[in-house]
N, C-alpha and C positions, 0 to 999 in steps of 0.2 A: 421896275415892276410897279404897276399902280396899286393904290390903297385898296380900290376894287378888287384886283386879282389879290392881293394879298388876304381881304377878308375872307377871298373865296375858296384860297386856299387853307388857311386856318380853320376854315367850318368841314371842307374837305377833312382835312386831320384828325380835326374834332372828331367826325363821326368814325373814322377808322378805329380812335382811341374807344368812343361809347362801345361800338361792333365786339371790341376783342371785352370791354370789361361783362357787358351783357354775356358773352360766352364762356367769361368766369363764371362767372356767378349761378349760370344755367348748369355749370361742370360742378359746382359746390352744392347748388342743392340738388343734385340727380346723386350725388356722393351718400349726402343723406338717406337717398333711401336704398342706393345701392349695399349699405350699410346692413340694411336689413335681410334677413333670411327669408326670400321667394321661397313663396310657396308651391309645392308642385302643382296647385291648380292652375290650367290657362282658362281664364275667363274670356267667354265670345257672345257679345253683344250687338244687336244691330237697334240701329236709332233711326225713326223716321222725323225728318227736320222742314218743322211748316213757319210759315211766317211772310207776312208780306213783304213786298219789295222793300230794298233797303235795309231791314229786317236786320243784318250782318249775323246772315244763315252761313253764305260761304266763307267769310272771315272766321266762325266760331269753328266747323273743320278744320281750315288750316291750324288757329292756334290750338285744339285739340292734338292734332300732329305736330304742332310744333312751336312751343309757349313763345319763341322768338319773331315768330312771323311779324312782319309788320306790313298793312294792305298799300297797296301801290296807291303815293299819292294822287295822281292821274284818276285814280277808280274811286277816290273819298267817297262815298255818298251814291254812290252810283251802283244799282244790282248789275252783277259781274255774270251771271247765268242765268240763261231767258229756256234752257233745257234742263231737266233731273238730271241728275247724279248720281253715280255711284263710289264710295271712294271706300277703301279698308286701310285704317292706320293701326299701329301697333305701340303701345305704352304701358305703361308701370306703376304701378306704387309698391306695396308688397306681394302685389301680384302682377304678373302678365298678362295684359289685355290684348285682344283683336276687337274693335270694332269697325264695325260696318254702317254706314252712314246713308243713309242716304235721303237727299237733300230735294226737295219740292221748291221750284220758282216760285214768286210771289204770284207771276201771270196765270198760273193756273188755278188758283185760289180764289179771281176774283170773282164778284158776286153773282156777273151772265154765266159762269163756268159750270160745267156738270163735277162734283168733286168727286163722281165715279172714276173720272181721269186717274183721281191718286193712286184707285185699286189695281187700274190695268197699267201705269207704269209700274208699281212697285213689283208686277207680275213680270214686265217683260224686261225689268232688271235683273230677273230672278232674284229677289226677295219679298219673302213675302209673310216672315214672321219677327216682327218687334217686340223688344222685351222694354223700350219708349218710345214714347210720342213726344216730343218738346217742340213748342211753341217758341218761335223768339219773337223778341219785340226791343225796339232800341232805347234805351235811358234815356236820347236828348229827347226821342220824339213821343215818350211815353206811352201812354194805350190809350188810343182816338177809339173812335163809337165805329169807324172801321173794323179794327180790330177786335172789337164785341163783338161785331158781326160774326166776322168769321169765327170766331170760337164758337159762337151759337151753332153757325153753320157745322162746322166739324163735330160738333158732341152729337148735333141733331145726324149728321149720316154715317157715323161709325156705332152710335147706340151710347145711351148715357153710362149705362151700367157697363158696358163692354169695354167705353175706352175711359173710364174714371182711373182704374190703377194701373194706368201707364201713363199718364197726360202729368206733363212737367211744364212750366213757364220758365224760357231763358233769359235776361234781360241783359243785353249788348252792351257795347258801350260803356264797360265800366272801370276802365283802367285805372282814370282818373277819381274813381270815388270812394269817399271813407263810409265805415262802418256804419256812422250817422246818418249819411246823405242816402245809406242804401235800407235804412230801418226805416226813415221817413218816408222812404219811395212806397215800403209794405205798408205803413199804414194810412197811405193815400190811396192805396188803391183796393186797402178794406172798406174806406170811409166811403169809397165812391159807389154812386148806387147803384150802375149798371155792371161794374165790374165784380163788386162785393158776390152777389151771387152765384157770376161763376168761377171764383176763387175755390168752393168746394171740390171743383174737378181737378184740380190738379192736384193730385192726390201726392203724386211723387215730386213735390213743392217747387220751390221758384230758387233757382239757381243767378247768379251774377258772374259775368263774365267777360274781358275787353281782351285788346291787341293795341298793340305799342301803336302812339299816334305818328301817323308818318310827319304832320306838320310840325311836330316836337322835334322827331329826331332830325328832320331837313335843319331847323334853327339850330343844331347844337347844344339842347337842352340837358348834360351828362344827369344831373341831378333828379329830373323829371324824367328822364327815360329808365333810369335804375329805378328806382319807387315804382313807376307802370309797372316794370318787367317784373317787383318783387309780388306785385298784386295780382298781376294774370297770373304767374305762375301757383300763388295761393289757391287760387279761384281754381283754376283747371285740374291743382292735386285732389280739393275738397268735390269737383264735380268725380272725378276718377276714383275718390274713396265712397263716394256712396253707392256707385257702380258697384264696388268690391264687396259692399258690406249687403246690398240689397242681390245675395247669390240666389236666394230662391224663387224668383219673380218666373213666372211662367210666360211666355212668349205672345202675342198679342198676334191674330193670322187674318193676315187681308185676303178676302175672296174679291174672287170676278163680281163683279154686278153686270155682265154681260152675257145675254143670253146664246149659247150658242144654234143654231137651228142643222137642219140636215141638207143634204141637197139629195139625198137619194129618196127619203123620205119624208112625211109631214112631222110637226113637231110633237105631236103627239107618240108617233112610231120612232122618235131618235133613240139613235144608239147607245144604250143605256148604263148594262151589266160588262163586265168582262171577267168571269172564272178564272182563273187560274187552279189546276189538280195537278198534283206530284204523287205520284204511286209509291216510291220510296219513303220508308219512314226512319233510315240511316239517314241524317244531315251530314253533308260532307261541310268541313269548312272551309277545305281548300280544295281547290282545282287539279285532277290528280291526270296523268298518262292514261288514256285506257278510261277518261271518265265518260258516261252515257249522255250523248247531248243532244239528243234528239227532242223532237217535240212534236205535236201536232195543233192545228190550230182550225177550227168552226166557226163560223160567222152566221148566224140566221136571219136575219130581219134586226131585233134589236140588242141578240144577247150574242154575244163570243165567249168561248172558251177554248183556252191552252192547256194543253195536255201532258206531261212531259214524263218521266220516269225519277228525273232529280232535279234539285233548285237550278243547273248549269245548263240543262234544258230548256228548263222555265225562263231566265236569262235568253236565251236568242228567241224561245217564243215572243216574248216581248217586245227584242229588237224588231222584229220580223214585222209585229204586228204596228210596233209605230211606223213603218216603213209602207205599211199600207192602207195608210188613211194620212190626213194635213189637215191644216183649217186653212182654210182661204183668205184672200186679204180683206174680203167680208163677210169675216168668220163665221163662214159656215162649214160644214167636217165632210169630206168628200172618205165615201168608202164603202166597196161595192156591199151591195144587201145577200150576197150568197157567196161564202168563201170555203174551201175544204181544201189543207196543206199539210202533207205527211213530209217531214224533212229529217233528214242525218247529214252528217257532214263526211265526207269521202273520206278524210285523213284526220286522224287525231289529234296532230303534228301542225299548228297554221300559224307561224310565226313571221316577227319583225327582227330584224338587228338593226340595233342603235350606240351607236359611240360614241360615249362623253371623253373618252381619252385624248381626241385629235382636237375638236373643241369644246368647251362645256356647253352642257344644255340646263338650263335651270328648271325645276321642278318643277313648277307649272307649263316648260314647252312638254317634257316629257308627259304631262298628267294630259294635254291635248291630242299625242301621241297615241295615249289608251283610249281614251273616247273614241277616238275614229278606229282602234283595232275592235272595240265592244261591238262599235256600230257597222263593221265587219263581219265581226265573228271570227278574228286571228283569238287566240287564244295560249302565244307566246312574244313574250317581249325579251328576246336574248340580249343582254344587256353590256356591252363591253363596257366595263368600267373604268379600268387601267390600262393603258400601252406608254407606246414611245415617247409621246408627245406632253401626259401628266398622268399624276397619279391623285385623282381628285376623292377616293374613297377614305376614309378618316378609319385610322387602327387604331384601337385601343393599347397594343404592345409595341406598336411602331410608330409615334405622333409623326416622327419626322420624316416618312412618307410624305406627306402634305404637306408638310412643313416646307421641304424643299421640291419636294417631284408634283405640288400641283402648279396651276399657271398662276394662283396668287391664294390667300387666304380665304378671300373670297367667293372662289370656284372651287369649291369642295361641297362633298355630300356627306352631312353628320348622321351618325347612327338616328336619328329623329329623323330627318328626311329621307333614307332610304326606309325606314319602316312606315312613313306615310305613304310614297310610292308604292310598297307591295301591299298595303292596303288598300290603297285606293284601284291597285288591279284586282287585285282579290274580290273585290266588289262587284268587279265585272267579269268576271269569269275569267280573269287571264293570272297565266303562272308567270313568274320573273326568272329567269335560267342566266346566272350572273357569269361571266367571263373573266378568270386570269390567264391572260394568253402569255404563254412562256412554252421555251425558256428565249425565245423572240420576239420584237416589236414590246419588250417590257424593258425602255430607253432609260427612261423615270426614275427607274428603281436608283440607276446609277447616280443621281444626284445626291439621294440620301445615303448610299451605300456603291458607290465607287469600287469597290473591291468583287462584289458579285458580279460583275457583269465581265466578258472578254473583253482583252487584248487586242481588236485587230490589226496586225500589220499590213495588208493590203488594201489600203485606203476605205475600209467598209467604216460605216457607223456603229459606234459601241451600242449596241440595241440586244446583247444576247447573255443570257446569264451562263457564268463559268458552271459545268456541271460535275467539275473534279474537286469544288468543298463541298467536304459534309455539313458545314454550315449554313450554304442554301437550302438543305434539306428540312432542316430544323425551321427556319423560317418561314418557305412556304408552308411548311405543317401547322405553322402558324395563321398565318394568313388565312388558309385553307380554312382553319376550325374556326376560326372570326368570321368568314363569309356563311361557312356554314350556320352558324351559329345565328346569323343576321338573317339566311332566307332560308329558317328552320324549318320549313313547310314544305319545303321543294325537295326532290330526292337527288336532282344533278347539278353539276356543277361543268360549265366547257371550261376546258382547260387549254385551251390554242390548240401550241404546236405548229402553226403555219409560221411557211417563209423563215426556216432555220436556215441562212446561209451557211454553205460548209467552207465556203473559201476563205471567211472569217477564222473558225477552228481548226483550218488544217494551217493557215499561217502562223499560228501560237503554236510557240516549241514549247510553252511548258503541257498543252495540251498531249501536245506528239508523243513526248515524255510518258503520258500517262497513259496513252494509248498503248503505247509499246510496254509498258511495264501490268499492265490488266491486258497484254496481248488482244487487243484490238487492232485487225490489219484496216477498218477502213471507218469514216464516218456515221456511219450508220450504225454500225457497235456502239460508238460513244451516243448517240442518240438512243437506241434502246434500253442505254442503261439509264440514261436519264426519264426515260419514260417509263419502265420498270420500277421505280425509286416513287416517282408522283403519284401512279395509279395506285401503289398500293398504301400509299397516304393517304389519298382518297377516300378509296376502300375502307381503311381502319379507323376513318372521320364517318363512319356511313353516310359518304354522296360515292354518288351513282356520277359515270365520267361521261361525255362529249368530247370530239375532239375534231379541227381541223383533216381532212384527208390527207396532209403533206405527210405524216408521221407515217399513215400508212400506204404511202406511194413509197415511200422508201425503207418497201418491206422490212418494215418494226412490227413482228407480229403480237399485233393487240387482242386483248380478254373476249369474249364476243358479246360480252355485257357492255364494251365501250358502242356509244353511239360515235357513228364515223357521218361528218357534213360535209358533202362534197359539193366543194365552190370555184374549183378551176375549170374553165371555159372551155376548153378542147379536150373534144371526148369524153365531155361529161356522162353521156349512156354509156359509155364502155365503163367507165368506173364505177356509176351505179349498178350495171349488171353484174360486173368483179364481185362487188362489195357485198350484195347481197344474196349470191350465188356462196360466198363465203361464211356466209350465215348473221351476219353483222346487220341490225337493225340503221337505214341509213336517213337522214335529209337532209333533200336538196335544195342548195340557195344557188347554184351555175345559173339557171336559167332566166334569176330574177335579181339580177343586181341593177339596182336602181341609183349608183355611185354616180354615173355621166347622166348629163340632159344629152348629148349628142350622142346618135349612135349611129354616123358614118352610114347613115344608109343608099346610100350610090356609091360606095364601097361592094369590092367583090369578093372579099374574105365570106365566108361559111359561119362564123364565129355567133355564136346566138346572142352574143351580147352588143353586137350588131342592127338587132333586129328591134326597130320602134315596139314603145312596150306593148301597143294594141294589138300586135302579132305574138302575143302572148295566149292570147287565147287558144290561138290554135299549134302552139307544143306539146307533141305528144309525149308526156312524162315517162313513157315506157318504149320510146322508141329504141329499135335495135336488141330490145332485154330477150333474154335467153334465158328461160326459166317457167313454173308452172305460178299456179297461181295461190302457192303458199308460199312461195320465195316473193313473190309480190308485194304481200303484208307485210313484207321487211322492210318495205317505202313506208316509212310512218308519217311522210311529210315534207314539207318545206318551210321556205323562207324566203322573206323578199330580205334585201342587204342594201343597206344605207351605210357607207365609211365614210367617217367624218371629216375627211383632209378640205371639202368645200363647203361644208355645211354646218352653220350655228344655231343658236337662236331664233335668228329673222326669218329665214329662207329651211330650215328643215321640214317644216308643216308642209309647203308648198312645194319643193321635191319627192315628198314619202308619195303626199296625196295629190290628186287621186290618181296616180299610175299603181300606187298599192291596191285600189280595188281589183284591179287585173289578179293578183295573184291569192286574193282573197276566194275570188268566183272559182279559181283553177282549185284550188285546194279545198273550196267545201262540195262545188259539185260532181255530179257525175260527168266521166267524161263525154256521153253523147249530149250531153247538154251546152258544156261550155264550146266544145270543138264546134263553133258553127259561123255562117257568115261574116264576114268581117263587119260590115255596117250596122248588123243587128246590137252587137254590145256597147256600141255606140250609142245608141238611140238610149238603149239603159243607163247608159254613165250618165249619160245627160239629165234623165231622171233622176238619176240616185244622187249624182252631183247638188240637184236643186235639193233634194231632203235633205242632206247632208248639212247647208246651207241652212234651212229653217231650223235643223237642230240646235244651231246654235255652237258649231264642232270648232270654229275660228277659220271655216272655209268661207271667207267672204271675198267673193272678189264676183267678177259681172263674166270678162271671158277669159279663158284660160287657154295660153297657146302652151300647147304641147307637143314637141316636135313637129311641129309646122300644121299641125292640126286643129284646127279652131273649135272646142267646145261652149256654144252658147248657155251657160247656166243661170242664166236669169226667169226671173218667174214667168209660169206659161201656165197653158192648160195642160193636165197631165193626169194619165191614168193611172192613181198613184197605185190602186190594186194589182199592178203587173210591173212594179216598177223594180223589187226584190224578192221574187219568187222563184227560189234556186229550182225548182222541179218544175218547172210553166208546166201547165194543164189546163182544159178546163173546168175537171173536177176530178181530183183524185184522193184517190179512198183511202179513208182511218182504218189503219191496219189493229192499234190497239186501244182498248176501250181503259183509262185509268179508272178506279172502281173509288175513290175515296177524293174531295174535297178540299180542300186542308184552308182555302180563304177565297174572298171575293174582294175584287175592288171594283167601287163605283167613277165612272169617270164622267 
């Protein structure tokens, strides 16, 4: 081996050795303040980050997020993002920080540049309230008559007085310097006379802060790279504690400096007021069965008003109303000058199922999920949380549920994130109806608790809990008062019960045994009893039950307060007219499973699940029913059904939607409305696809083949006023006058 490769491999070594001592030392001092008692505030901070090129704006985020960063030698010296930024990191000192960053190029900055730029990016990052403004500027290359400038520029177009107590100076580059070299750099640049003066603006003062040098650690510098790393790390606790301590700082809010105009009218006559009146003066806080959702909506010339009976009215008047107007791509606001919409929604009942048990979904795909139900108007997100495959919900009496039965530590949901979840539906009108499905396809359990679950001796999979210990009983009642206890607001709870294999339980002799000694002659006795046992767990936990139709195909006769959801394919009218002829309050998910992209359609099977989803429009949800039309009302609803055996993270946004608008339109409208044409709802997806897309929903894509069906959603001309209008008309009349006000928003 040559001396060359030998030095190269010793520098090699070298920095492996520096890698692991830095990641001491980063473990020793986070010990330190681990040390300390957090406090239950989470502090949420956003930062807007200006400075010219070079500036080490994006080096100062990363070591924000992470004191080790060291910037890629290749990129020394060189600005690394020529586009904004958005970036959210999360840190500590005695408290728990989010901040939100977000970061302005230097090219936008310069002197030809409109710095109105800054307003309408920060808008179309959505954000657009700073609690600072930080300037950087680098050590080596100090503050040039450049950089006057532009600070002149910024104080002069955000307003002196407006941004004085948010305006901070960063100074880069300072890994390398001591205490002196950083006291002398302040008072050269009190001494200097173009800077001296606007020293008074940075009210919220001048901070110092570097990142490991890459040309240090390339040399094998151990000594110079520990000292850097003890200094950033100083530097970035001391920027994160004044963060901490400066808690009252009220938020700094960028507007448009962009006019918007009309195209329907002159800008004099633009669209100005939007009313909002709520007749109710009960505030519900949550989303109830049975709640009023109606709304109505006016359009005159320049003023609108939404009409509704209660806030979850008021809620889809809105959606409605964003749904009939855009801004163009030269913003201007298309939206017709004469509107009149009397709307209800057909069923009360307009739900999704979603399964984190087959794979996990993380809490922002799921929070994506309810935006496009809001923008909708579903108004249930049935929630399977646990089966065969994990048990990803966190017990407070049971850790080692997750422990063992999730797919990793990782992929679980902590009491904090499922309550930000039902808040963040709750927001939008939508209830959470959580699922323990048992005493089958609850696999999981068996990891942590091997003993609940059957025996099979005919090659089946252990997926089914034993229903002959009293032991299980106790447990779910457990479980059950936890869930309750978590979606306190909701009245139900689904409970399964689907796909209880019996050939599994009738091959366990101790089962037989049990059977024969409680004189049960056949499976479905032992299933009664176990269903008898849950419900009135339930019950005594007050939630209200849901269940799979299996339990009741295999005449288990249930309460008629259980709701029964019938989701097997064949003959699914014959069992909705059963069931509700029986007095049982019923919804249907049969007609709308959305589990395959392929549905066999040159296939000769009958089978509706067969049928591309666009031919959804036209099923008739009461076909074959035998009954009047108060047995009717016992259809509260549906469901579209997502099982998660091919669906994660990546790809469930883009399987729900948009084949879910289909069963949105079925379940809020009338049926002569949705039962029409085939090409006609087409024409509308396509519209509503492209709003969808402006919203911002994470429906970005150009064409969307779907079952072999090409929808073009990219921007066009489009008359957004017909675009979601559940009752089309030309004008159809406000049946109720709301006689009281309660707020106006200007927009």
């Amino acid at each position: 081996m040559s001396n060359r490769s030998i030095s190269s491999y010793n520098i090699q070594s070298e920095r492996g050795n520096i890698e692991d001592k830095v990641d001491d030392e980063y473990d020793k001092l986070e010990q330190n303040y681990r040390q300390l008692t957090p406090t239950n505030q989470h502090i949420e901070r956003n930062i807007l980050l200006l400075g010219s090129t070079k500036s080490g704006k994006t080096t100062l985020v990363e070591v924000l997020a992470d004191p080790r960063y060291r910037p890629p030698y290749q990129r020394l010296g060189l600005s690394q993002n020529q586009l904004a930024t958005k970036k959210k990191i999360k840190c500590s000192t005695s408290t728990h920080f989010t901040l939100t960053i977000v970061e302005i190029p230097g090219n936008m900055l310069d002197k030809e540049q409109d710095l109105a730029k800054i307003n309408e990016t920060c808008i179309e990052l959505g954000v657009t309230q700073f609690h600072y403004i930080c300037v950087c500027t680098s050590f080596e290359n100090g503050i040039s008559d450049k950089d006057i400038k532009l600070f002149e520029r910024l104080i002069k177009h955000f307003g002196e007085a407006s941004i004085k107590p948010y305006l901070s100076l960063i100074v880069t580059r300072c890994e390398s310097k001591d205490e002196e070299s950083r006291a002398n750099m302040k008072k050269e640049l009190n001494r200097d006379f173009h800077f001296s003066r606007l020293m008074q603006w940075f009210n919220r003062r001048v901070h110092f802060i570097g990142a490991l040098d890459p040309i240090d650690w390339d040399q094998g510098y151990e000594e110079v790279i520990l000292d850097q790393f003890q200094t950033i790390y100083n530097d970035r606790q001391h920027f994160l504690q004044f963060i901490e301590h400066d808690c009252n700082i009220e938020p700094f809010t960028i507007e448009s400096q962009m006019k918007n105009s009309s195209v329907i009218s002159s800008s004099e006559n633009a669209f100005s007021v939007l009313s909002i009146e709520i007749k109710s003066e009960k505030c519900e806080r949550y989303p109830t069965f049975h709640v009023d959702e109606s709304y109505n909506i006016t359009i005159e010339d320049v003023y609108g008003k939404i009409q509704a009976n209660t806030i979850w009215g008021a809620l889809h008047g809105l959606t409605t109303f964003s749904q009939l107007h855009f801004v163009t791509d030269d913003n201007q606001l298309v939206i017709s000058a004469s509107i009149t919409i009397e709307d209800e929604p057909r069923f009360p009942y307009r739900g999704i199922l979603l399964d984190t048990s087959r794979n996990f979904l993380r809490t922002s795909v799921i929070k994506k999920h309810l935006d496009m139900m809001a923008y909708n108007k579903f108004n249930v997100l049935h929630w399977r949380i646990v089966g065969d495959q994990s048990w990803p919900l966190i017990s407070k009496q049971y850790p080692t549920l997750t422990e063992k039965g999730a797919f990793s530590l990782d992929h679980v949901y902590t009491p904090g994130d499922v309550q930000d979840i039902i808040e963040y539906a709750r927001l939008r009108g939508i209830r959470i109806i959580p699922e323990l499905n048992a005493p089958g396809h609850i696999g999981a359990l068996g990891r942590a608790f091997p003993d609940f679950l059957i025996n099979c001796y005919n090659e089946s999979t252990r997926q089914i809990i034993d229903p002959t210990k009293t032991e299980i009983y106790s447990f779910i009642e457990i479980i059950l008062k936890e869930i309750k206890q978590t979606f306190e607001n909701e009245f139900y709870i689904h409970l399964g019960m689907d796909e209880v294999y019996s050939a599994c339980c009738t091959s366990n002799l101790n089962l037989e045994k049990f059977m024969n000694k409680n004189k049960m002659s056949k499976y479905t006795d032992l299933m009664r009893y176990y269903t008898s046992k849950i419900l009135d767990i339930a019950q005594n936990i007050g939630a209200k039950s849901m269940v799979w139709q299996d339990v009741w195909n295999d005449d288990v006769k249930l309460p008629l307060e259980v709701v029964i959801e019938i989701w097997k394919d064949d003959s699914w009218s014959t069992y909705l007219s059963k069931a509700i002829n029986e007095g049982y309050n019923v919804v249907l998910a049969a007609p709308f499973n959305l589990s395959m992209m392929s549905y066999r359609k040159y296939d000769k099977l009958d089978s509706v699940m067969n049928a591309e989803f666009s031919k959804w429009y036209n099923i008739d949800l009461f076909a074959n029913f035998i009954g009047d039309e108060t047995a009717r009302k016992r259809l509260i609803g549906g469901e579209a059904t997502l099982c998660g055996e091919f669906v994660d993270d990546f790809n469930s946004l883009s399987r729900f939607w948009p084949r879910a608008l289909v069963v949105a339109e079925k379940l809020w409208s009338l049926p002569d409305v949705n039962n029409i044409f085939i090409t006609e709802p087409y024409q509308r997806r396509i519209v509503h696809g492209n709003l969808i897309g402006k919203q911002g929903q994470g429906f970005e894509i150009a064409m969307c083949n779907l079952n072999d069906y090409r929808f073009n959603i990219n921007n066009s001309s489009l008359n957004a006023a017909q675009a979601r209008i559940h009752n089309p008309g030309e004008h159809l009349k406000v049946r109720k006058q709301c006689d009281k006000s309660l707020d106006q928003f200007q927009i």
